[in-house]
C-alpha positions as CSV (number, residue, x, y, z in Angstrom):
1,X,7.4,35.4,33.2
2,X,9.5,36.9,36.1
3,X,9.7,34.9,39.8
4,X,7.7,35.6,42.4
5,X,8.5,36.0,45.7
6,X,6.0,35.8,49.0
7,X,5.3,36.9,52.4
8,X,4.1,34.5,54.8
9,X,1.5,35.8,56.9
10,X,0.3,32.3,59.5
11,X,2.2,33.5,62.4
12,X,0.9,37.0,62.2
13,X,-2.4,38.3,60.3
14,X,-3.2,34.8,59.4
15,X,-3.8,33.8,63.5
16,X,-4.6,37.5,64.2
17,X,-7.5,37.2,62.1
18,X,-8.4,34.2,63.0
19,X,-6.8,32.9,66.2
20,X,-7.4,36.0,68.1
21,X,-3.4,36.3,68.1
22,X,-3.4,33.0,70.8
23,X,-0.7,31.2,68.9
24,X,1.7,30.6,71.6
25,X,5.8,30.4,70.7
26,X,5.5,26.2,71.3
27,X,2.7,26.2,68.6
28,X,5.3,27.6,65.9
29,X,9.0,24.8,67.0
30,X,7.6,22.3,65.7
31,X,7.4,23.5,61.5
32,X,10.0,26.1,62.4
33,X,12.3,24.3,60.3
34,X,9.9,23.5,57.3
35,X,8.9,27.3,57.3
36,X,12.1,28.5,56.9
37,X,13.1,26.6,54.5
38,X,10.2,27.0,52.2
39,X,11.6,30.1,50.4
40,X,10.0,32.6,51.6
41,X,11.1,36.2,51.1
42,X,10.1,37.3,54.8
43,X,8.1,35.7,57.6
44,X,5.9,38.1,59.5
45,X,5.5,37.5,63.1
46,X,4.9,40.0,65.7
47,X,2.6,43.0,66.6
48,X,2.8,44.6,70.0
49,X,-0.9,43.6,70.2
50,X,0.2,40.2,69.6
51,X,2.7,40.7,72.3
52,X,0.2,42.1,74.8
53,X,-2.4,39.2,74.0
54,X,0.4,36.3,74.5
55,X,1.4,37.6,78.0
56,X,-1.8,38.7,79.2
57,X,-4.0,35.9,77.8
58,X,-1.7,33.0,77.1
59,X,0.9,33.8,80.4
60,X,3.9,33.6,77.9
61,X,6.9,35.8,78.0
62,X,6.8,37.3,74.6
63,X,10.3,38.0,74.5
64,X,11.3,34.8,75.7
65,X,9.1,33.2,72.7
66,X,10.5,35.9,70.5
67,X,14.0,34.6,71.1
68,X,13.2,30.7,70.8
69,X,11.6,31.3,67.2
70,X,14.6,33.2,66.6
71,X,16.7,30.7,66.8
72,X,14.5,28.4,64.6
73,X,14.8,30.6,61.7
74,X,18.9,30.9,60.6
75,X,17.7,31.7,56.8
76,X,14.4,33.6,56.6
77,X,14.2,37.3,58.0
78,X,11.3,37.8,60.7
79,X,9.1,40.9,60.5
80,X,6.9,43.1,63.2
81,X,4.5,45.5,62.8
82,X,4.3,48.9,63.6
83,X,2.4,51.7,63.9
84,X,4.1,54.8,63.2
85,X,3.1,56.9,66.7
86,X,2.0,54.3,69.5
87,X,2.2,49.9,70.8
88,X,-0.5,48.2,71.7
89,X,-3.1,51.0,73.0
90,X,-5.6,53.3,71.2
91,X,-3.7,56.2,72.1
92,X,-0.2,57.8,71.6
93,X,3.2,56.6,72.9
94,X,5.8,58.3,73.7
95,X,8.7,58.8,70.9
96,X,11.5,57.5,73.1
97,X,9.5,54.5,74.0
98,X,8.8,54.1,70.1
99,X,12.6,54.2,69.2
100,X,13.4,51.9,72.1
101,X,10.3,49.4,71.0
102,X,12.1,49.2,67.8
103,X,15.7,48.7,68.5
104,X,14.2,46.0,71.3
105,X,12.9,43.9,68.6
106,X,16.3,44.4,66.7
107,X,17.9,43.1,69.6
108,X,15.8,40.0,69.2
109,X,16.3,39.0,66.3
110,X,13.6,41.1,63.9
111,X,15.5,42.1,60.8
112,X,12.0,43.4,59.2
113,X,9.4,46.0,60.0
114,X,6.3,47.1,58.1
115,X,5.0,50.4,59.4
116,X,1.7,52.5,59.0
117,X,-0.1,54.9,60.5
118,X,-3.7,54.9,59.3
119,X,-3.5,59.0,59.2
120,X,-0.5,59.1,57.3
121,X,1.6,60.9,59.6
122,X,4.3,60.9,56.9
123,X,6.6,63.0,59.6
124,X,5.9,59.7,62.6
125,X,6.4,57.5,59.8
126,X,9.4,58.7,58.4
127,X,11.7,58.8,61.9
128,X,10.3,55.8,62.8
129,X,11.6,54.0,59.6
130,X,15.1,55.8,60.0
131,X,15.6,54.4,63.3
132,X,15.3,50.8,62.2
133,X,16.6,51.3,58.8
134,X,19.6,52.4,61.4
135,X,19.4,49.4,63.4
136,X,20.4,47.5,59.9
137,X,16.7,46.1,59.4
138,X,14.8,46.6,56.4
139,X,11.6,48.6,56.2
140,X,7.8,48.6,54.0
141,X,6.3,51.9,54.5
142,X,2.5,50.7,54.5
143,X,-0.6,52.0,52.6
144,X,-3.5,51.5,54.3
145,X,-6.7,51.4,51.4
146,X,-9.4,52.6,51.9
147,X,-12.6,53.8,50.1
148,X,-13.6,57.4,50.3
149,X,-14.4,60.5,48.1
150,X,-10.8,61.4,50.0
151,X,-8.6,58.6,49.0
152,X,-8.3,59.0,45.5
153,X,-5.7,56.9,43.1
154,X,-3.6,60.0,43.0
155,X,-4.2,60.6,46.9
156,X,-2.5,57.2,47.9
157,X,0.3,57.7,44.9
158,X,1.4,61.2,46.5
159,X,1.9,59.3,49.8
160,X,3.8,56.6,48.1
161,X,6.4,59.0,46.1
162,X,6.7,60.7,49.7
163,X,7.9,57.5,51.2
164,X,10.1,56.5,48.6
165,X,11.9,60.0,49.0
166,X,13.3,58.9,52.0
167,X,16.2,56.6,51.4
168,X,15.0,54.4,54.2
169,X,12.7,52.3,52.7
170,X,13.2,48.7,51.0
171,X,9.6,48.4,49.7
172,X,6.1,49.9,49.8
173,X,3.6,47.3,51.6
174,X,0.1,48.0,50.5
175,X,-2.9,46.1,52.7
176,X,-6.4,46.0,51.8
177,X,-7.6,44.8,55.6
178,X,-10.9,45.5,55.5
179,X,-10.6,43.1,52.2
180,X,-12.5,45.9,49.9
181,X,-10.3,46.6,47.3
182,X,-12.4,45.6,44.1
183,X,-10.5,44.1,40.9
184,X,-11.8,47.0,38.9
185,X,-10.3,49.8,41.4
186,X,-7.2,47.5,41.8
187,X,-6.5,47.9,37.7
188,X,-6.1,51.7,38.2
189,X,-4.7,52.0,42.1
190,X,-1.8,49.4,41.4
191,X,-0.1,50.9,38.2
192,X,-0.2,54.6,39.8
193,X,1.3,52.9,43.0
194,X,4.2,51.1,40.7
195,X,5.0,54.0,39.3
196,X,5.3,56.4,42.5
197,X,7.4,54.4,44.3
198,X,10.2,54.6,40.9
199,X,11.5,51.3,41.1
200,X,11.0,50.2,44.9
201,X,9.2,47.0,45.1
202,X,5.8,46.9,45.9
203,X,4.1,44.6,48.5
204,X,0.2,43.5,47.7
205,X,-1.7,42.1,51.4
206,X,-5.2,41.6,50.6
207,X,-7.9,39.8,53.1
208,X,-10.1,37.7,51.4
209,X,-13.5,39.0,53.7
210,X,-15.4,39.1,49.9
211,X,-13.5,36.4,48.3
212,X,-12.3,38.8,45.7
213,X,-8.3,39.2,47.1
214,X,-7.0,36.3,44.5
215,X,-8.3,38.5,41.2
216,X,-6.3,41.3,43.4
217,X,-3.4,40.2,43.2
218,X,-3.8,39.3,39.7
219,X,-4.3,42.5,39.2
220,X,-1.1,44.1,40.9
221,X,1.0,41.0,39.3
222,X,-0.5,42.9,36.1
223,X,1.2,45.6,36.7
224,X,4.6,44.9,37.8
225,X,4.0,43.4,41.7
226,X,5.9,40.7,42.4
227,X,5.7,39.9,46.5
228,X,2.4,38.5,47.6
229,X,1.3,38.0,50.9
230,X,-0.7,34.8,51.8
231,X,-1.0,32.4,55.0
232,X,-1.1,28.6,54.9
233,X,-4.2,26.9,54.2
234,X,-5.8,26.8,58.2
235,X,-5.0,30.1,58.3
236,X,-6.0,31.5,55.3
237,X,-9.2,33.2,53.8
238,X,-12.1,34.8,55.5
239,X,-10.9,37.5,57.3
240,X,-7.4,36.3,56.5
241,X,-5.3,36.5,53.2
242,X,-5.3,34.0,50.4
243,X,-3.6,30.5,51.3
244,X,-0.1,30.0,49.9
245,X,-1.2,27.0,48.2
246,X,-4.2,28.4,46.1
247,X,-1.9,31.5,45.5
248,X,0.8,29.1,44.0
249,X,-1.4,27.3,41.8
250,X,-3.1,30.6,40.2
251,X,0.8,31.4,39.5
252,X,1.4,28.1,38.0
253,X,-1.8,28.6,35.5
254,X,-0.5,32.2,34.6
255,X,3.1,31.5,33.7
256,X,5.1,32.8,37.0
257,X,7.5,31.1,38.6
258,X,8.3,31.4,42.3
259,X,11.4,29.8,44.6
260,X,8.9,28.3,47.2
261,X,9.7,24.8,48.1
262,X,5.9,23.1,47.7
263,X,6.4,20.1,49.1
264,X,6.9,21.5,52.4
265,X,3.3,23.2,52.8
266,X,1.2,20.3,53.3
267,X,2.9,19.3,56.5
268,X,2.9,23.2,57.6
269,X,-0.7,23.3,57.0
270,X,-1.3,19.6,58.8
271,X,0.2,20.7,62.1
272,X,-1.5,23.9,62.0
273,X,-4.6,22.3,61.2
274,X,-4.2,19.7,64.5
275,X,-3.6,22.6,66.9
276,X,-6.5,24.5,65.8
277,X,-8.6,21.7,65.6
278,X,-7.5,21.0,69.5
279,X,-7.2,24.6,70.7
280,X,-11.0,24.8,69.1
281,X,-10.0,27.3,66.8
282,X,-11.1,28.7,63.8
283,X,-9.9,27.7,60.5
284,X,-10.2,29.8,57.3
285,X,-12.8,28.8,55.1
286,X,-13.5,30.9,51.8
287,X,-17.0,33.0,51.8
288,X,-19.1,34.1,49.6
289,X,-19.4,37.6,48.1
290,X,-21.2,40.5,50.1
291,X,-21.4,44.1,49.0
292,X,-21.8,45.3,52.6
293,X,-18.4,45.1,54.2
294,X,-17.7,47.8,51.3
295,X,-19.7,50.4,53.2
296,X,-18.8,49.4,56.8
297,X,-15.2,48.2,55.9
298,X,-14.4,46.9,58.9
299,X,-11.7,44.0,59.0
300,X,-13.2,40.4,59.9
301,X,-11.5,40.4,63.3
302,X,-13.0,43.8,64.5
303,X,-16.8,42.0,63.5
304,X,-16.1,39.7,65.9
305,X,-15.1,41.6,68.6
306,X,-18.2,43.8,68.1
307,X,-20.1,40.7,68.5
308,X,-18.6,40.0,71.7
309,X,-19.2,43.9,73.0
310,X,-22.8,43.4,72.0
311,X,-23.1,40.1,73.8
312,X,-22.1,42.1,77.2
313,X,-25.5,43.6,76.8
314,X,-27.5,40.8,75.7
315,X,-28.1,42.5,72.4
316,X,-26.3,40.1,70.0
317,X,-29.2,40.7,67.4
318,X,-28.5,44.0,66.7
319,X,-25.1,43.5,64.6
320,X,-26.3,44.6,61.4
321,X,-27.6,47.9,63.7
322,X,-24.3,48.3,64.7
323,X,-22.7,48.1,61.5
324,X,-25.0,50.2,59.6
325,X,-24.4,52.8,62.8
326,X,-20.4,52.4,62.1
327,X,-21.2,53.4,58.6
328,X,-22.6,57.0,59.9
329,X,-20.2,57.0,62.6
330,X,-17.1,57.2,59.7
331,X,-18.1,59.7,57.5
332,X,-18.9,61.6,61.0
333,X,-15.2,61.7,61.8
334,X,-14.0,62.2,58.3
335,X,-13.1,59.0,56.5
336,X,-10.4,57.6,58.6
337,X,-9.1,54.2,56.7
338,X,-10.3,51.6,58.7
339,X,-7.4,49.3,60.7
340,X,-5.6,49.5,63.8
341,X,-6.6,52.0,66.2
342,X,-9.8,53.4,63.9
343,X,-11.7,50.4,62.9
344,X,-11.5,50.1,66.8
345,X,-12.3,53.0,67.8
346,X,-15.5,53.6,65.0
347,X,-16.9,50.1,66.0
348,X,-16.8,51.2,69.6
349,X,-18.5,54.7,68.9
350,X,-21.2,53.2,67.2
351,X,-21.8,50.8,69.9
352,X,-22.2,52.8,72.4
353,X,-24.4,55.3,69.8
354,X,-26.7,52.0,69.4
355,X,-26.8,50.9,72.8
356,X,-27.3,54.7,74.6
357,X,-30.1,55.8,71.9
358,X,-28.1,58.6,72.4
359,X,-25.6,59.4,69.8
360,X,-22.2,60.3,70.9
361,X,-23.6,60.9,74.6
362,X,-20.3,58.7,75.5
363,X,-17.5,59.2,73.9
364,X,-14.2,57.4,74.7
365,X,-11.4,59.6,75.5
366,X,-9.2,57.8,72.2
367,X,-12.1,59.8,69.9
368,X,-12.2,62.6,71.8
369,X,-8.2,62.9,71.1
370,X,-9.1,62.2,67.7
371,X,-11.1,64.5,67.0
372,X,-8.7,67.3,68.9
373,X,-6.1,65.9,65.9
374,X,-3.5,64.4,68.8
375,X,-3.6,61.2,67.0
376,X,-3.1,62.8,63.0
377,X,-5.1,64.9,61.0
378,X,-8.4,63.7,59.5
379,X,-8.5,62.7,55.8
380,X,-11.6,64.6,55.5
381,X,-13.9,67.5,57.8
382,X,-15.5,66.3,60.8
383,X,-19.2,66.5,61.0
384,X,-20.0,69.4,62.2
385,X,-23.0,68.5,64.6
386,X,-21.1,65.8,65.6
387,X,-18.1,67.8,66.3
388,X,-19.8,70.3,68.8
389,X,-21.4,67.8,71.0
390,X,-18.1,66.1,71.6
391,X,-15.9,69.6,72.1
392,X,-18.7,70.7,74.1
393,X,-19.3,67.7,76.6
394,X,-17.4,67.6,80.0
395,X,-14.9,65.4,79.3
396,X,-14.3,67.1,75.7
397,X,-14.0,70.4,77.6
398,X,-11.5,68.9,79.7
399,X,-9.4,67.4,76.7
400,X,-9.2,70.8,75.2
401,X,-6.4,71.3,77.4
402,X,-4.5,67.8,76.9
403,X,-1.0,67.7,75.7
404,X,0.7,64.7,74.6
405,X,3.9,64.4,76.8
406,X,6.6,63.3,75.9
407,X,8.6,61.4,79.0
408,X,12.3,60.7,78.5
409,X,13.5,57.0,78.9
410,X,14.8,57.5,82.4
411,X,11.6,59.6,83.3
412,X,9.3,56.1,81.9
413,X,11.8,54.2,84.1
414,X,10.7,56.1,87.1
415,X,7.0,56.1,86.4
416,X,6.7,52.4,85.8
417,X,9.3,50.9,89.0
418,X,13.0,52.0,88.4
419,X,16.2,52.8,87.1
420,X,16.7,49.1,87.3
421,X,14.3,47.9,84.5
422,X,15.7,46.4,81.7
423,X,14.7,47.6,78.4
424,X,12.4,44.6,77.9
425,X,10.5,44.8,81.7
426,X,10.0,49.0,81.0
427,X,7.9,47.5,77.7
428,X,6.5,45.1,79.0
429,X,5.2,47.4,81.5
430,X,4.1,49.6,79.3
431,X,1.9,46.9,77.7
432,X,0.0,45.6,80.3
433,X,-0.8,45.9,83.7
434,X,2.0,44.3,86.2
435,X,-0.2,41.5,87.9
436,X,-0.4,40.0,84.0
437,X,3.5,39.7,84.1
438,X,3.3,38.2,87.5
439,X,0.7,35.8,86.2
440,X,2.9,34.5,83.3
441,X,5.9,34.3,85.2
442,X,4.1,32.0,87.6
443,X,3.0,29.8,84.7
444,X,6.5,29.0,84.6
445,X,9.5,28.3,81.8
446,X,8.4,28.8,78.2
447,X,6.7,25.4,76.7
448,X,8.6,25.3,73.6
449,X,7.0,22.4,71.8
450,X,3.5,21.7,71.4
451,X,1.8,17.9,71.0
452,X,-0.2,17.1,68.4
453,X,-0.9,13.6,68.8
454,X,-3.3,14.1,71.4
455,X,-6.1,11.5,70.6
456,X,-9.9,12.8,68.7
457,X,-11.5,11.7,71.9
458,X,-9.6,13.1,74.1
459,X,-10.0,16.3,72.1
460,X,-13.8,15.6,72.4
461,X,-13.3,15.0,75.8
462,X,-12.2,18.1,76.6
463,X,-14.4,20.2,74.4
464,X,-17.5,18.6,76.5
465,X,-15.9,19.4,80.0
466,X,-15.2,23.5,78.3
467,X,-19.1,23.4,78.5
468,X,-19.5,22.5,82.3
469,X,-20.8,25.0,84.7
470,X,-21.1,23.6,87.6
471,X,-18.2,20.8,88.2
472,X,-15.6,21.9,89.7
473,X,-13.1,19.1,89.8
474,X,-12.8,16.4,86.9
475,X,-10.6,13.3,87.0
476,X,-10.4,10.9,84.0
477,X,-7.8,7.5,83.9
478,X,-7.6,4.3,81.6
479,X,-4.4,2.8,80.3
480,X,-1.8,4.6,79.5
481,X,-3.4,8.3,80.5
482,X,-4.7,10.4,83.1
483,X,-6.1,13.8,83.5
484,X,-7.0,15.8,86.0
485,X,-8.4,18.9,85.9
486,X,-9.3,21.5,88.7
487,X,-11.3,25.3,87.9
């Protein structure tokens, strides 16, 4: 049977599902070196919510860490993410800011992108792939699945042939992230999808949220997929993709061959392993099979952060609440296919629906847009009960009225400190709030290694002081270490 070729997803979706997108630049030097040489077809790396998390959260200078793994990688392309119409926020960004976000990241050594746009705004889609397919990187125009009486077989395949009509696409990317694609609807999506895009490759990205993402891809190796998408082993299933290593092995059993290096994974999945097991991070684990993310279909990650929302108000017990609420709350507003900004956006509608009594009493400016069509047209009609109360409330009133501008580069200069700014300041303006960049600046230079032979105990050590209230100062010595620690 034919070769196989594979995406490594650990530095992106693997940590963003997992991590909370904390890996720092220094967490990757180390198995730089034995990732790029394992063979893989593209290494995914960057988001601009992976961006915005690093400098507001870990006080690293993303571009800075962006150019140091960069270096580390002289064989294998790196790949971002984008969405077709906006960075980092819930909203819209401007197009000049897109096409300067894109040839940015060129600049810096991404030669990939994968774009989307859980809408389909083919139009934002398409110029967005021509100006980095003019920058001299390669492009996946994405499909986003989801399950609807909207998004039909035939429904995703006209989107496909569209993309492949444009000339600047390398491959079609297709991600399952809520992990709901089943085997049986995977036998007739994949072979309509292989034969839209007329001989561009196809790209299969499952999350393994039901454990069913492995008899996925045997389905779309079935017909005619040949570039999987998986994460090492730490971080792999869950609410991540299959592991590279399980993956591998199912290929081995069915007859394909692929050009990864094996022997290089186990010591990429042992450092991995040490810095999640020291940062107190999660590490993949498989799970069993639940029919209920099918009707809520929101990605793993998104769960969590509902978790957290709910915690604010001391109402942790109500998840399943919540997530029988998000339910409602999507066929309300149409079906949108639930990732990036709208699994967001429905999980925080149906929060606020649960913890107001109220239903759609408050409703965040991002859904009022929505529903207004700023951010792309619905796949299906709104609710129409649900569609008056929000036109008709205050703040919908005033929306009515909104425009999305459309600021020139030198006008975005001006708003956010100067003609001065360099391209990379204006973005990283634009990202977050300036006090964050003042923050990470003051950490100081990039840490571009990371230990891992930090003793267990010391590990434990620290674990137990995370869980201290009320000490303010801590000082620890014996031979050969000291540690000091101040809140």
């Amino acid at each position: 049977m034919s070769d196989v070729e594979f995406v490594d997803q650990t530095l992106r979706d693997g940590q963003q599902s997992l991590w909370g997108m904390r890996m720092r630049a220094g967490m990757i030097a180390p198995v730089a070196e034995e990732i790029d040489q394992a063979g893989y077809r593209v290494v995914d790396l960057t988001a601009s919510s992976l961006m915005e998390v690093v400098l507001r959260y870990c006080h690293e200078d993303p571009f800075e860490g962006l150019d140091l793994i960069r270096s580390l990688f002289p064989l294998t392309p790196l790949r971002s993410a984008s969405r077709s119409n906006c960075i980092a926020k819930f909203g819209l960004t401007p197009v000049s800011l897109m096409e300067l976000w894109v040839r940015t990241l060129v600049r810096h050594g991404i030669r990939s992108f994968w774009i989307y746009d859980c809408l389909y705004n083919m139009d934002a889609m398409e110029h967005l792939s021509r100006v980095a397919h003019g920058e001299g990187a390669d492009v996946a125009a994405a499909v986003m699945f989801g399950v609807s009486p909207v998004h039909t077989d035939e429904w995703f395949a006209e989107r496909v042939r569209e993309m492949a009509s444009w000339g600047s696409v390398s491959s079609i990317y297709v991600e399952d992230a809520p992990g709901i694609l089943t085997p049986e609807r995977a036998r007739t999506l994949m072979p309509a999808l292989v034969a839209a895009a007329g001989g561009l490759p196809l790209e299969m990205h499952c999350h393994n949220t039901t454990g069913l993402a492995p008899l996925n891809y045997v389905e779309a190796l079935n017909a005619g997929v040949r570039i999987l998408h998986t994460a090492s082993e730490p971080l792999a299933n869950g609410p991540s993709l299959p592991s590279i290593e399980a993956t591998l092995e199912n290929l081995r059993w069915l007859g394909y061959t692929s050009s990864i290096d094996s022997s290089r994974l186990p010591g990429i999945a042992r450092h991995f392993h040490r810095v999640g097991e020291q940062e107190g991070y999660a590490l993949g684990a498989p799970v069993e099979y639940q029919v209920f993310p099918y009707h809520h279909q929101l990605p793993g990650g998104m769960t969590g952060t509902l978790k957290a929302q709910l915690a604010e108000y001391q109402m942790e017990s109500r998840l399943i609440e919540v997530l029988e609420e998000v339910v409602r709350v999507r066929a309300e507003l149409g079906h949108p296919i639930s990732a990036t900004p709208f699994s967001q956006l429905m999980g925080i509608q149906a929060v606020l629906n649960v913890v107001t009594g109220d239903r759609y009493s408050i409703v965040p400016d991002e859904v009022i847009m929505y529903v207004y069509g700023h951010l792309g047209e619905p796949p299906a009609p709104l609710d129409g009960d649900v569609l008056d109360r929000i036109v008709s409330s205050p703040r919908g009133r005033e929306l009515a009225r909104f425009e999305p501008p459309q600021p020139s580069l030198p006008e975005l200069r001006a708003q956010y400190g100067g003609s001065h700014l360099s391209d990379e300041e204006l973005l990283l303006r634009y990202l977050v709030p300036e006090a964050d960049i003042a923050a990470a600046r003051a950490a100081g230079p990039l840490r571009r290694s990371y230990p891992t032979d930090v003793p267990p105990a010391v590990i434990a050590l620290l674990k137990e002081l995370a869980t201290l209230t009320h000490t303010d100062y801590v000082h620890v010595t014996r031979p050969g270490f000291d540690f000091t620690a101040r809140r």
